[in-house]
NUVEX-203493 format. One record per residue (C-alpha): x, y, z. Coordinates in pm, whole numbers, padded with zeros to 5 digits, always signed. Example, Ala and Ser with C-alpha at 12.3 -4.5 7.8 and 13.67 -1.06 7.14 Angstrom:
2
+01230-00450+00780 +01367-00106+00714 
//
This chain:
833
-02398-01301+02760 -02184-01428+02470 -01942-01732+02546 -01639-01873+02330 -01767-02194+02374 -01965-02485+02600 -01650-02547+02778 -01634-02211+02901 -01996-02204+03028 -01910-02528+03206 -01615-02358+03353 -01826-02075+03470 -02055-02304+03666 -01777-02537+03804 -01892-02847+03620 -01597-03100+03578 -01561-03224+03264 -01356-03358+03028 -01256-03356+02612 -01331-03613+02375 -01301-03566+02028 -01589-03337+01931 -01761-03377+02269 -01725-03249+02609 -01863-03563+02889 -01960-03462+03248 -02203-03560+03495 -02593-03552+03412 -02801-03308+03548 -03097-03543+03524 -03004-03822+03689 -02621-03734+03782 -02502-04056+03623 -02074-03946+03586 -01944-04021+03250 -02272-04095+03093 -02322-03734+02972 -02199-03588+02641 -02266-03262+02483 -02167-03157+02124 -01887-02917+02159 -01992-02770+01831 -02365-02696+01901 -02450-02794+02276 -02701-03049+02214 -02644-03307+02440 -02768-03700+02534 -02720-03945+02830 -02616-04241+02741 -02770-04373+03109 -03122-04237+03117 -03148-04092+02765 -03240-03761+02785 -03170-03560+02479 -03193-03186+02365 -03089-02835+02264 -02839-02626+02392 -03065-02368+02508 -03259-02669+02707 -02961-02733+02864 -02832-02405+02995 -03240-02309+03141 -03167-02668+03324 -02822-02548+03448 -02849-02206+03515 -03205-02099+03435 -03081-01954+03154 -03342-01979+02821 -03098-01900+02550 -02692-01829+02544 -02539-01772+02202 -02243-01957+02110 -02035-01699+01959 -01781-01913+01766 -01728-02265+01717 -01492-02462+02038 -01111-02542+01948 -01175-02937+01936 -00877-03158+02141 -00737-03400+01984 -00513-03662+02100 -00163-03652+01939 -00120-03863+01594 +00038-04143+01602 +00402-04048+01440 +00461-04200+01107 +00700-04422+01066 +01015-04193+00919 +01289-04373+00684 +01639-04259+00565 +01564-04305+00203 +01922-04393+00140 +01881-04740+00372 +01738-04872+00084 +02057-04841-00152 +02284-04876+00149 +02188-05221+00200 +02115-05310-00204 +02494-05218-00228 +02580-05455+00050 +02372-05768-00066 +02675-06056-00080 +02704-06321-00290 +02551-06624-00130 +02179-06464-00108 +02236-06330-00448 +02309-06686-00556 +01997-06771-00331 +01785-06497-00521 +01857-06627-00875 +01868-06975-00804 +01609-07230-00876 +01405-07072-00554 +01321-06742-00647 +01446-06751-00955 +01509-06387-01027 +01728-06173-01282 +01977-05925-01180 +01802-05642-01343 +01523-05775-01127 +01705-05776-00773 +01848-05431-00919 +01493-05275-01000 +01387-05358-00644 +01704-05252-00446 +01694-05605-00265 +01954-05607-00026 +02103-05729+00311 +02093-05569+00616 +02376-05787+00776 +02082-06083+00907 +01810-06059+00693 +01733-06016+00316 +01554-05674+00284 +01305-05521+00057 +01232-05161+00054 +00871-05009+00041 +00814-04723-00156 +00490-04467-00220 +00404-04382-00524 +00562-04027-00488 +00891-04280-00421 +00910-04228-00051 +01074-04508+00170 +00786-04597+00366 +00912-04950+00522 +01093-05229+00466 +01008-05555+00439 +01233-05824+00593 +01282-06218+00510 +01505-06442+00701 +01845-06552+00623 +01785-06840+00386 +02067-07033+00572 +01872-07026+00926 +01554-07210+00979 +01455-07082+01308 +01290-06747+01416 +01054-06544+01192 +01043-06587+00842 +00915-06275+00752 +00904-05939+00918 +00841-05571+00857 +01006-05222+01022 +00830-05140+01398 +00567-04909+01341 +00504-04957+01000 +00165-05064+00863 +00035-05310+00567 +00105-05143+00229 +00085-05190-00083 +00441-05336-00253 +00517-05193-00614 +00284-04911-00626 +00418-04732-00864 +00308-04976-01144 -00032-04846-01074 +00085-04483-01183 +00107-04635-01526 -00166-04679-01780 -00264-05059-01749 -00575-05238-01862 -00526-05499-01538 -00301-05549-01281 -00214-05892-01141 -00294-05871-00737 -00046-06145-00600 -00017-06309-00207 +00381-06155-00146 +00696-05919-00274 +00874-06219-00441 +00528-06283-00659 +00506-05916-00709 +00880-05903-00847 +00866-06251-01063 +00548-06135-01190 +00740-05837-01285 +00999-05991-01436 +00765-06201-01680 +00612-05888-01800 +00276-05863-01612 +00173-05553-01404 +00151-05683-01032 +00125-05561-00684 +00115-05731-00350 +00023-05647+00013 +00268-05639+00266 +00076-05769+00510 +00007-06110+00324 -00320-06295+00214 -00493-06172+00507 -00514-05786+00460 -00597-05597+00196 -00771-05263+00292 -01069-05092+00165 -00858-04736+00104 -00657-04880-00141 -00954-04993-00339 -00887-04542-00518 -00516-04649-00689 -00726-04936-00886 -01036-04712-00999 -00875-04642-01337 -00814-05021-01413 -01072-05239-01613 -00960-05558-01448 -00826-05726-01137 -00632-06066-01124 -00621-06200-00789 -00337-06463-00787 -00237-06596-00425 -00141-06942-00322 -00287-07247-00330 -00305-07325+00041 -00646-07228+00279 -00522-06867+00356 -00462-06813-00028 -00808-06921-00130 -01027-06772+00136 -00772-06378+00110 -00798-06401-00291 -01206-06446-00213 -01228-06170+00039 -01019-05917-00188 -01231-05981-00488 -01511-05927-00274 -01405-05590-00204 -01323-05512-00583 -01661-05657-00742 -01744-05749-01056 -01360-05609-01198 -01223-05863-00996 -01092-06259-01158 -00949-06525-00963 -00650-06709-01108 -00626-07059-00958 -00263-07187-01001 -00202-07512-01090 -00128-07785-00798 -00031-08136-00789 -00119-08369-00487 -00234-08082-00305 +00035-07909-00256 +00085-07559-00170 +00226-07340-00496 +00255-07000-00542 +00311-06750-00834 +00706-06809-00783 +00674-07181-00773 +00432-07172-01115 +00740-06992-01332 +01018-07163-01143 +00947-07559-01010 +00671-07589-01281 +00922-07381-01526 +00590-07207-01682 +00632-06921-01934 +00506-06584-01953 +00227-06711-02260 +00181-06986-02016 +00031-06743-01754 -00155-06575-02010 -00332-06820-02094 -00391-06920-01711 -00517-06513-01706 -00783-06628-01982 -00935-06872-01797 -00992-06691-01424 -01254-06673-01233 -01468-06341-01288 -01610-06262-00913 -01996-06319-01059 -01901-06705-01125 -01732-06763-00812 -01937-06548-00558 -02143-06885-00385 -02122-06932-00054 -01738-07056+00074 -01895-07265+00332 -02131-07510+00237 -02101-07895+00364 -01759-07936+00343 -01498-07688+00493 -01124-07687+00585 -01195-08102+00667 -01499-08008+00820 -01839-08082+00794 -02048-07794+00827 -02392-07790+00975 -02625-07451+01018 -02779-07516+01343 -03017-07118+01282 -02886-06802+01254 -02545-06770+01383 -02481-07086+01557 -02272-07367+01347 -02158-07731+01377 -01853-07838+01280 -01769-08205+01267 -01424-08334+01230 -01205-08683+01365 -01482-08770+01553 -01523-08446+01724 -01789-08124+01702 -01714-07821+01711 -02004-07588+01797 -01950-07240+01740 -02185-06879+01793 -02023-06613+01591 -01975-06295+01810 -02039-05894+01666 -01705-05864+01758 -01572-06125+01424 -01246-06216+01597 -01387-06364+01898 -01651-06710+01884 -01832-06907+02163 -01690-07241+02085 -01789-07567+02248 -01619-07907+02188 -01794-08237+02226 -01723-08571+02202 -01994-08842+02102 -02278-08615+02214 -02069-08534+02549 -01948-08159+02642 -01571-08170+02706 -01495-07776+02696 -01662-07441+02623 -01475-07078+02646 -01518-06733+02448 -01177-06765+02207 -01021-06565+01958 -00913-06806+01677 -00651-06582+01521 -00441-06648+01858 -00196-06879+01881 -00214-06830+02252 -00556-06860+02315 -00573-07201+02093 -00310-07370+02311 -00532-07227+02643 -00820-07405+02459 -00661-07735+02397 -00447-07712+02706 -00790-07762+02942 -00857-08082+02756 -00783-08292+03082 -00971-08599+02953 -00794-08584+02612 -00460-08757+02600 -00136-08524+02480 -00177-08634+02097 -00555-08554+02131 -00450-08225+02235 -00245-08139+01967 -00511-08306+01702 -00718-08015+01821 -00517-07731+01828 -00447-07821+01445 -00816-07836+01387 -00849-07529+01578 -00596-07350+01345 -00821-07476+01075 -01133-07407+01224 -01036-07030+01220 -01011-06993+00842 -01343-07144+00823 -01500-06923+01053 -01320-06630+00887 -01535-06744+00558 -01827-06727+00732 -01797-06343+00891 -01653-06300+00496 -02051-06435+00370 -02288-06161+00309 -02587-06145+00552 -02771-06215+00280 -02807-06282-00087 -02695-06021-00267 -02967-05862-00490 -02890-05903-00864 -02780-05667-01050 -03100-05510-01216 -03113-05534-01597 -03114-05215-01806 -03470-05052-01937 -03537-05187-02286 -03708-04929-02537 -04056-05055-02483 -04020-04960-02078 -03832-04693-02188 -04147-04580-02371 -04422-04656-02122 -04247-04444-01892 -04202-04177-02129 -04557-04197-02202 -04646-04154-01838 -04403-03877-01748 -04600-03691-02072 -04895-03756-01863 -05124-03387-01877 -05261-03575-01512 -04956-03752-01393 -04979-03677-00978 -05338-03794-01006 -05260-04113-01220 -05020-04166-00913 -05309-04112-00693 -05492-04317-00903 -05279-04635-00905 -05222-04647-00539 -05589-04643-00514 -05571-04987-00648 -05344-05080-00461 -05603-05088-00191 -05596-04780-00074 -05889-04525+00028 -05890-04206+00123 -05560-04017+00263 -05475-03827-00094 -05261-03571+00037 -05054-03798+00245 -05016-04068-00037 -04896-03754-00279 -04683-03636-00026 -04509-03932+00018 -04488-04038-00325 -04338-03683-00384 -04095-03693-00076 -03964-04075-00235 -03903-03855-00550 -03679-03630-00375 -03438-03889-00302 -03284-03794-00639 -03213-03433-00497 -02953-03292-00311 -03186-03178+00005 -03472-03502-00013 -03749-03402+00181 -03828-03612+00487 -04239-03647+00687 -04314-03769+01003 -04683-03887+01047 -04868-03826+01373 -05173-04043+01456 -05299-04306+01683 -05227-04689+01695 -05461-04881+01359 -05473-04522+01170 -05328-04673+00891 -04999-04446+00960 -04758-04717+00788 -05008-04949+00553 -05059-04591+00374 -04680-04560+00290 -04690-04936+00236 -04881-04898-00018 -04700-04610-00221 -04344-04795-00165 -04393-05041-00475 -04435-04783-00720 -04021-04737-00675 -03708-04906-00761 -03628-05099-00424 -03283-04933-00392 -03471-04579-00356 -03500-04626-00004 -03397-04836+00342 -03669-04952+00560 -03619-05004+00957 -03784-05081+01227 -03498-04982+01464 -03141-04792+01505 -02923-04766+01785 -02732-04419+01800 -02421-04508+01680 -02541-04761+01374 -02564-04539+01092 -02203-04457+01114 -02137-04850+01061 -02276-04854+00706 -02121-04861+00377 -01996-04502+00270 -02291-04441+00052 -02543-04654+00181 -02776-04381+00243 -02696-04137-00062 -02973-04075-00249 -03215-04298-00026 -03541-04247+00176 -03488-04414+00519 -03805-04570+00665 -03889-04597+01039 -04199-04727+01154 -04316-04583+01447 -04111-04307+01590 -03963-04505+01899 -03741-04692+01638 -03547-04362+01571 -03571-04188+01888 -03212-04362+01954 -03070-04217+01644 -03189-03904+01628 -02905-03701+01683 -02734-03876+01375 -03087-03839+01151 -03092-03483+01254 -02723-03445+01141 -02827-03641+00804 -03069-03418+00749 -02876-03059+00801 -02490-03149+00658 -02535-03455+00422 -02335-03667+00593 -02227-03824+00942 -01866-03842+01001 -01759-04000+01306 -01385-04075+01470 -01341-04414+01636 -01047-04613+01784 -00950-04923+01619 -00658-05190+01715 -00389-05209+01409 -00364-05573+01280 -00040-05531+01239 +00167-05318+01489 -00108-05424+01747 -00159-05054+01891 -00456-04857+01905 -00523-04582+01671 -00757-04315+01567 -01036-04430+01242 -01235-04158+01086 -01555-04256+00938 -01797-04057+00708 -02105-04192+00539 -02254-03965+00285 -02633-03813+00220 -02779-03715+00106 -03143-03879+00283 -03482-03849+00388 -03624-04006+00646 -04031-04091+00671 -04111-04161+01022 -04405-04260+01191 -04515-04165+01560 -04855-04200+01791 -04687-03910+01977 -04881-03539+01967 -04517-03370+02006 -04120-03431+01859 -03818-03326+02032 -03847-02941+01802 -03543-03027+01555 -03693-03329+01402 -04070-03140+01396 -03901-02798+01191 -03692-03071+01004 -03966-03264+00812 -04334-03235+00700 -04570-03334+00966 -04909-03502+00823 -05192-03673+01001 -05363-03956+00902 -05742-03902+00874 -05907-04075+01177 -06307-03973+01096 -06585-04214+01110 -06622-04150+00734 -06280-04256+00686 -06349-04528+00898 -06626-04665+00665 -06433-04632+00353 -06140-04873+00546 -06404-05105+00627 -06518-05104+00262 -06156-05180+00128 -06144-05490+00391 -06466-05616+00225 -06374-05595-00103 -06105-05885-00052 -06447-06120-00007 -06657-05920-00255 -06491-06016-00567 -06360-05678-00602 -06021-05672-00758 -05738-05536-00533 -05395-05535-00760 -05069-05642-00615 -04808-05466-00808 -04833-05141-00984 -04779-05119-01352 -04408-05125-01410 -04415-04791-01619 -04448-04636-01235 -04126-04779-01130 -03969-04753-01480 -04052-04343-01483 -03870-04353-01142 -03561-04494-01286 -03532-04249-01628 -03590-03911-01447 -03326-03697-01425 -03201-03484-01084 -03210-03162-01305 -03115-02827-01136 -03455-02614-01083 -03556-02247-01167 -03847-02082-00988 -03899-01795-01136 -04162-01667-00891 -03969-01728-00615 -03929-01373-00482 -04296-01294-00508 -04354-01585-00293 -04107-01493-00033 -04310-01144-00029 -04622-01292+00063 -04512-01581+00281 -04558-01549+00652 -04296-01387+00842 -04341-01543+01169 -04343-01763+01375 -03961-01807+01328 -03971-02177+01209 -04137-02092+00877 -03789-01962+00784 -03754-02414+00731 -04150-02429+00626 -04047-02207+00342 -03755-02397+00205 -04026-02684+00236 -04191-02497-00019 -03919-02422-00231 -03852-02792-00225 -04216-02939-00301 -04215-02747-00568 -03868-02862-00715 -03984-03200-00663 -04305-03127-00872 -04150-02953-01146 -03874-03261-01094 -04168-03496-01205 -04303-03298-01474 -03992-03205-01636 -04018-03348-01990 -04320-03142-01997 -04117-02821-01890 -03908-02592-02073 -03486-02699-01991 -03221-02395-02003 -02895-02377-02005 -02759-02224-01693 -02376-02191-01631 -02310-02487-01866 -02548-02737-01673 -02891-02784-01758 -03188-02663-01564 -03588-02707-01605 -03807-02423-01531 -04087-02464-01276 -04417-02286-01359 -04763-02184-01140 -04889-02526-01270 -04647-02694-01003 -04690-02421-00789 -05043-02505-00753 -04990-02869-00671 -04731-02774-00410 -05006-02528-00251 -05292-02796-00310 -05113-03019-00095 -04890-02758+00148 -05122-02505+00250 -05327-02727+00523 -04995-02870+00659 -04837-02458+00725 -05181-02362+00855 -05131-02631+01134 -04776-02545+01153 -04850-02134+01209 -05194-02198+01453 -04993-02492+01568 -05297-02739+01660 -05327-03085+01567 -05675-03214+01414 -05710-03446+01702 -05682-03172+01929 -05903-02939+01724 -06152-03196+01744 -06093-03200+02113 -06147-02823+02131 -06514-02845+01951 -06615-03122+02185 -06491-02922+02489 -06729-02567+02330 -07052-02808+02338 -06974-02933+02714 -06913-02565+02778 -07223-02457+02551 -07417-02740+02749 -07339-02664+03126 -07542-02537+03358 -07275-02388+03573 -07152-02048+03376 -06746-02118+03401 -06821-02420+03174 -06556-02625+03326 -06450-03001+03258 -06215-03331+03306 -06071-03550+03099 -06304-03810+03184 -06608-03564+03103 -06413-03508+02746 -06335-03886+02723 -06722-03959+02773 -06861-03704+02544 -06611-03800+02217 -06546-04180+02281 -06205-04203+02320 -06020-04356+02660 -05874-04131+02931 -05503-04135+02798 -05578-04047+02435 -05783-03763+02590 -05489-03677+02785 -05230-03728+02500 -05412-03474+02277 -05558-03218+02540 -05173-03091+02662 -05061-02967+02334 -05358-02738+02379 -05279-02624+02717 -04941-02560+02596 -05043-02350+02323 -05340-02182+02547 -05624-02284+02383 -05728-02469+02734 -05686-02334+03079 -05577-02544+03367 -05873-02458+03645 -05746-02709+03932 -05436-02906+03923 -05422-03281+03921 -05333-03372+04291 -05341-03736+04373 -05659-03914+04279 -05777-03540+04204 -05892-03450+03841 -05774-03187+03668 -06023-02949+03580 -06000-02736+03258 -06185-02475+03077 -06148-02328+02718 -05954-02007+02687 -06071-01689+02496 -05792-01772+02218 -05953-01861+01878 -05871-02098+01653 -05724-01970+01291 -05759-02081+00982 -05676-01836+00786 -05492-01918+00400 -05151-01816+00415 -05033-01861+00093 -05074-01656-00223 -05357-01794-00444 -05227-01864-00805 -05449-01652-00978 -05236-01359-00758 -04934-01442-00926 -05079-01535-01241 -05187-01154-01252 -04827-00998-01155 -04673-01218-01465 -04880-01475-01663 -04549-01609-01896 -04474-01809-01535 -04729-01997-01658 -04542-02072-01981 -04795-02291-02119 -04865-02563-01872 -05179-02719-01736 -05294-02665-01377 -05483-02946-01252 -05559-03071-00918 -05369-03350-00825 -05634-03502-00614 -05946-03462-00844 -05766-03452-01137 -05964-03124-01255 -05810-02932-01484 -05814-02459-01383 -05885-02222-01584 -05705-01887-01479 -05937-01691-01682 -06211-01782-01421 -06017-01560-01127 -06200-01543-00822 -06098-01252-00512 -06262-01468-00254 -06043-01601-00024 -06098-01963+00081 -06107-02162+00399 -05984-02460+00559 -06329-02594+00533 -06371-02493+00135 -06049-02645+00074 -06125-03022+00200 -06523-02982+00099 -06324-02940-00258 -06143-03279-00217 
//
């Protein structure tokens, strides 16, 4: 049965339901919580946001309809709510009212207040629109997109400035930044812009004041080499001109204008009242602020009259006139917990939103106790008390890492020298070793090699299965230091929706970290999407600063990642398990021994090294994402396994160990020129590794048993070997007793095999009954799976082109002359390492 879509199925089946963006919401069928439950329109998975269940599409029709599997033939039509409409001008308003402006404003205009030319007031089309002064807003294509209006100069009541309804902050004199510039002067308002102008500088302004400056706009100032932020003098001028440097970096230069007695002056004032020239203001220009001298913290003991007091983590004290002021910041930045006390005394607490006028007087209004000049002491402070807060939600969460210096030629060459390396896996292996690390060579390789990836357009991600003290995350530990820190993103924990909340490229290029699977589970659906499309793009509603209405935000963070996860769990929801490489950690008594011998080696004497040699992290830094050629990849394809279906993703797990391989061996690999890029040319030697260290994990994938529950499975054939009844039956308790391990963990590790029928259930647990089990007739494989490099070796031995083949782990060096037909075992292969 073939449907358009999931809304149609739900149709079928009379489930209610109802259209959000990409996703269709309904009541769960797990615990019929209404409005909890959403399902991707696009691909059926689904999740309840009430009890949490998660899965496929095909899960979710068998729990519907009994159903295992309905194709979605085509993708849904997605519902979307209407745009907002754009504000539409008559482009001729703008002349209309320029030709209208009378004589008494333009007096106003060129007077000592504004002091402005007629060319000037004629370049801008200011005009009059029969109350107000007006100045037109125009794209950079020359659109009328608003106007901007300021308040008869003769009135002194009413607004003083305004803009169009409907119309949103802009950028005023955009066209300037059509033009080739080497800076651009960033001022607080249109009459700044427009003097600014006049005096020969390239400037802009925002029409939404010192406030707002958005992120988008940050694409019409890529091709400029500086920014000069020049806004007024007063609180809002200092802390906006901070906040929009912050968002342009280390282009950005803050021009402090000149004040006397404190008082407020702006870019107008500067050429006008303090009759400065145009050299004048290039010389103030020589002197700004770059962004790296002026980036320390806004608040420090002094603020806005206050003094400011850290109280631990996001709780401040603000003392001013005898009062205190203590204040929680909220996630939600425009909204504080603010308490007010007077010598040591609580007089008022409330949730408030500082940015309203409205909610300040509400504030200062339920002083009772405070007498009516008390009450307006405080609303001030309030008012004041909001631009301080804003400088603390404008702080980074913390200090921003420097900005790393560049290799000089002696690092340069130690890396070089490494990357050259004949042995340069096993030197990896070699110096995590020191790092105090025993045992576990695969995994460490494999993660060292999936870190590498990063630099890739398809990273490769692992999750590692194991018990609680298996050394799951001390192992990866232990391999991190040997890269740049910005290579990956460690967690411990992610809510669904917090990836989308990132920077734009916060994850590109990384390896995300999650300790212990539980961390993730919430995000999975947004890993998983990581993982197959790159990116997350999400639609959200926001409320406009200016207009005050609610409108529609897209948001889209970029890939590409990996993700390295760690889990005590025998079984992953499917997507994440055919997603990533699944290793175990190895949890023998041997292994156990050499742990033990590590621990005593701290109160031996034995030398344990910190940090690895900085030609590790150095190599990490000069290798370069090269395009890959596999020349053997068809022969491979031949000869992989054809089923079951999910080593269609095991193989492209292949394909992508060995692109990381060749990856790290590339200065030792021949480079071609493909289709005007540049490509290096993988040969059997990085085949090899990729099999030396692949082969074990697709054996487990195919037979699909987990060591812990092989070793289950041998312990069970003894019992069975051992009994003196012939059906050779057992519990877990019997199992638990026999291999030392507690009840649960037999339990944990014992279902996978009656799922895969390697155990049969006997009797079913009933109350305080015991299950009873008994093995099944089904063997257990261990067959290779993978052609041997000597095969392909024989079909074409130029794919060798020269390189060495050494085993990563021992670090001995093969000789394809000595060929060999036998085909090895599981067992040969590990008695090897």
């Amino acid at each position: 049965m073939l449907l358009e879509n999931v809304a149609d199925y739900l149709n079928q089946h009379n489930i209610e339901h109802r259209q959000f963006y990409g996703e269709l919401i309904t009541i769960c069928p797990f615990c019929d919580k209404e409005k909890h439950f959403y399902i991707k329109a696009e691909d059926g998975c689904y999740l309840c946001h009430h009890c949490g269940e998660k899965g496929s599409w095909s899960q979710l029709t068998q729990k519907i309809s009994g159903d295992k599997y309905i194709p979605l033939e085509s993708k849904p039509q997605l519902y979307l709510p209407a745009p907002k409409p754009k504000l539409k001008l008559d482009d001729s308003r703008a002349l209309t009212y320029h030709q209208q402006l009378p004589i008494r404003i333009t007096e106003y205009l060129i007077g000592s207040q504004r002091g402005l030319t007629q060319d000037t007031i004629k370049q801008f089309q200011i005009g009059w629109d029969g109350s107000s002064i007006t100045i037109p807003i125009f794209d950079q294509q020359g659109t009328l997109t608003n106007i901007k209006h300021r308040r008869d100069p003769a009135k002194d009541e009413g607004s003083k400035l305004w803009s169009e309804h409907g119309s949103t902050a802009s950028l005023f004199n955009l066209r300037v930044l059509s033009q080739p510039t080497e800076f651009v002067v960033i001022t607080e308002g249109e009459f700044d812009t427009m003097i600014a102008t006049q005096y020969g500088f390239p400037a802009v302004s925002s029409t939404g004041g010192a406030g707002t400056f958005k992120p988008e706009w940050l694409q019409h100032f890529e091709h400029i080499a500086k920014i000069y932020i020049c806004y007024d003098t007063d609180e809002a001028g200092e802390v906006g001109a901070k906040r929009t440097a912050n968002l342009f970096g280390s282009k950005a230069h803050i021009v402090t204008l000149p004040s006397t007695d404190g008082k407020k002056v702006d870019l107008t004032d500067y050429f006008t009242k303090l009759e400065k020239s145009a050299s004048d203001f290039t010389e103030l220009l020589k002197l700004a602020v770059p962004l790296a001298s002026s980036d320390a913290p806004l608040v420090a003991n002094t603020s806005h009259g206050f003094v400011v007091k850290n109280n631990g983590g996001s709780n401040y004290e603000f003392q001013k006139d005898g009062l205190s002021y203590h204040v929680k910041l909220q996630r939600k930045k425009d909204t504080v917990v603010l308490a007010l006390y007077k010598t040591g005394q609580l007089i008022h607490q409330d949730n408030i939103n500082l940015h309203s006028d409205r909610r300040r007087s509400v504030f200062s209004s339920k002083l009772t106790d405070f007498n009516e000049d008390e009450q307006v002491m405080v609303a001030q402070s309030l008012m004041a008390l909001s631009l301080a807060v804003d400088e603390l939600n404008t702080l980074p969460s913390k200090t921003a890492p420097l900005p790393e210096k560049p290799l000089n030629q002696n690092e340069i060459t130690e890396a070089n020298i490494l990357l050259d390396s004949p042995l340069l896996l096993h030197q990896v292996l070699n110096e995590v070793r020191k790092l105090g690390v025993i045992g576990e060579e695969r995994n460490i390789l494999l993660y060292y090699l999936a870190l590498t990836s990063r630099i890739t357009d398809n990273p490769l991600s692992v999750i590692v299965k194991g018990a609680s003290a298996a050394g799951k995350s001390y192992v990866i530990s232990k391999v991190l230091p040997l890269f740049p820190t910005d290579a990956y993103k460690d967690l411990t924990d992610a809510t669904p929706q917090s990836f989308y909340y990132l920077e734009a490229d916060a994850l590109a290029h990384k390896v995300v970290l999650i300790f212990e699977m539980h961390g993730g589970q919430k995000a999975d659906y947004s890993i998983r999407s990581l993982q197959s499309e790159g990116k997350l793009k999400i639609q959200t509603t926001v409320k406009n600063p200016e207009t005050g209405e609610i409108e529609t935000m897209e948001r889209e963070i970029f890939g590409p990642t990996g993700f390295v996860t760690t889990t005590t769990r025998p079984n992953v929801h499917p997507e994440n398990e055919t997603r990533n490489f699944t290793v175990f950690p190895d949890e023998t008594e041997k292994q156990t021994s050499r742990v033990l011998e590590v621990t005593n080696a701290k109160y031996n004497g034995t030398e344990i090294i910190k940090q690895p040699s900085p030609a590790f992290i150095n190599l990490q830094k000069i290798i370069r994402p090269y395009a890959v050629l596999i020349p053997f990849a068809k022969e491979l394809s031949d000869r992989f396994p054809k089923k079951p279906i999910r080593v269609r993703r095991d193989y492209s797990k292949l394909m992508s160990l060995i692109e990381n391989v060749t990856l790290l061996h590339q200065s030792q690999r021949e480079i071609r020129t493909i289709n005007g890029g540049s490509a290096v040319v993988a040969t059997l030697a990085d085949y090899y590794v990729a099999q030396v260290l692949f082969e074990e994990i697709l054996m487990r994938t195919i037979y699909e048993i987990h060591p812990k529950t092989e070793e289950l499975l041998e312990k069970a054939k003894l019992i069975q070997a051992n009994a003196t009844n012939e059906d050779g039956q057992f519990t877990v308790r019997l199992l638990a007793k026999e291999i030392g391990w507690d009840d649960d963990t037999v339990r944990n590790w014992i279902n996978p095999a009656v799922r895969k029928g390697f155990v049969e259930v006997v009797v079913e647990s009933k109350g305080p009954k015991a299950a009873v089990y008994k093995l099944s007739d089904k063997p257990i494989e261990h067959t290779v799976v993978m052609p041997q490099v000597e095969e392909l070796y024989e079909i074409n031995s130029d794919w060798l082109n020269g390189t060495t083949i050494y085993h990563p782990i021992t670090g001995k060096q093969l000789s394809l002359a000595q060929t060999t037909t036998d085909v090895p075992t599981l067992e040969s292969l590990i008695e090897e390492i």
